[in-house]
N, C-alpha and C positions, 0 to 999 in steps of 0.2 A: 700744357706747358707752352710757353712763347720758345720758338726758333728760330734764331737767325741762320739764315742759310746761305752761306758766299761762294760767287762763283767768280775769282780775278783772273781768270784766263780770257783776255784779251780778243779771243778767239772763237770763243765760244757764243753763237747768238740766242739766248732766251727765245724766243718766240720764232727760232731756225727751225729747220727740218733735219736737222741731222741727229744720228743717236746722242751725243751729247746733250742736247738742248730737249728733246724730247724727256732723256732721264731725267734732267731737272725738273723740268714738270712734273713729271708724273711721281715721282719720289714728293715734292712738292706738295702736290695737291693730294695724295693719299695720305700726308701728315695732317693737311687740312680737315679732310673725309675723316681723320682718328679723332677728331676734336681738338688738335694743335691751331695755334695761332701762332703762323707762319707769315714772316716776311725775307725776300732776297733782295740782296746787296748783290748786283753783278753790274762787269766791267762794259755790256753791249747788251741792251735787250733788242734794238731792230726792230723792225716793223710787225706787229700784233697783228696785222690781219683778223682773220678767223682763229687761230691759235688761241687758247686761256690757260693764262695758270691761277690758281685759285687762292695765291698768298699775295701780296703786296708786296710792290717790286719797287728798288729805289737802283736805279740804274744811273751810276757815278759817272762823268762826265770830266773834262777838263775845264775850266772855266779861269776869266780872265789872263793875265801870263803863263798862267799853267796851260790854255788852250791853245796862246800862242804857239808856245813849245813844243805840246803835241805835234800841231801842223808845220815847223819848221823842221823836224825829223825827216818829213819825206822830201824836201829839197836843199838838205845839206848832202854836198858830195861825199862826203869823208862815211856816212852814216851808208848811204845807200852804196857805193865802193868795197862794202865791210858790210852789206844787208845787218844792219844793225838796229833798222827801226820799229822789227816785233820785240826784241828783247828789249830797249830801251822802254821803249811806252810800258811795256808790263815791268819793270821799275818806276816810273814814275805813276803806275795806278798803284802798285800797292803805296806811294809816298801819300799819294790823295785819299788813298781809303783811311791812313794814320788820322786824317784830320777828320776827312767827309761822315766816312764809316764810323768814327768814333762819334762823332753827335747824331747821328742815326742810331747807335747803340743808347745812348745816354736816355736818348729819349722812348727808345722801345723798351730798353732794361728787360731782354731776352735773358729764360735758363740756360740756353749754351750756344753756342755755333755750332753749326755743321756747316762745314768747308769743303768742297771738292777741290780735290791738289791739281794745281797750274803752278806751272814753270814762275816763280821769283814770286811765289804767292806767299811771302811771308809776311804781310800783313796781318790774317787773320790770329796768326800764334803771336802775334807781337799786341793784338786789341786782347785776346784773351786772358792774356797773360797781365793787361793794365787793368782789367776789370774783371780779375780773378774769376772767371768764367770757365765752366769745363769747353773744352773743345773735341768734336768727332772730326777727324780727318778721312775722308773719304779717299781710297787710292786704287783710281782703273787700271792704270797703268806704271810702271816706269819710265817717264817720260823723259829724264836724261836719255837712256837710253835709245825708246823711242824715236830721239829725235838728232841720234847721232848719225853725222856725216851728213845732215841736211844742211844747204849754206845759206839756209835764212835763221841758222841757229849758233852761233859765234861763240857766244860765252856763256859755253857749255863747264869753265870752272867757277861761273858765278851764281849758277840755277842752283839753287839748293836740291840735295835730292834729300 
């Protein structure tokens, strides 16, 4: 089977050291090891170093005014007065994946996604759903929760839980 595998958490580094990024991998590369042809869509892959993961990685990016944008987040007042520029970005990656992600799709023409759930990651059920595709939601945590009364987390009524 072809698998797309999405990670929009903003947050999370592909090729990091921490338990998140390592499950990707190796979740990952055992789909591979099964005989899957596996590729990830994630929001940050970071520096590869010695780290591998054994599926093909298309790691989405901002690009032209969309990249402006990105980097004017961290030098508007109003944004960083209201730490508002982790949730902001993870809206506007899941806007970028609607376009990016979806001709990454068209062109893989994967049997389903697997999505690990991130805060305003409603992207991947919104590609699923345009290209009637089963979707696996992956859920570590409750992350509303998780991430209540953190003040780099604001619009905790606009995160989908």
């Amino acid at each position: 089977m072809k698998i797309a595998y999405l990670c929009s958490d903003i947050d999370v580094q592909l090729y990091g050291h921490e338990g998140c990024s390592v499950h990707i991998r190796e979740l990952t590369n055992a789909l591979v090891d099964a005989g899957h042809d596996v590729f990830i869509i994630c929001a940050w892959a970071g520096d590869r170093g010695l780290v591998r993961a054994q599926a093909r990685v298309y790691h989405l990016e901002p690009e032209g005014v969309d990249a402006a944008i990105w980097s004017a987040l961290e030098q508007e007042p109003l944004v960083q007065d209201h730490h508002l520029e982790r949730d902001l970005r993870s809206i506007l990656w899941n806007y970028w994946l609607l376009t990016r992600g979806a001709e990454i799709l068209e062109r893989e023409q994967p049997d389903f996604i697997y999505e690990r759930y991130a805060l305003f990651g409603c992207g991947g059920v919104q590609l699923a759903k345009r290209y009637d595709l089963p979707l696996i939601l992956e859920l570590n945590a409750p992350l509303c929760d998780q991430q209540a009364g953190y003040e780099k987390f604001p619009l905790t009524l606009t995160a989908p839980e």
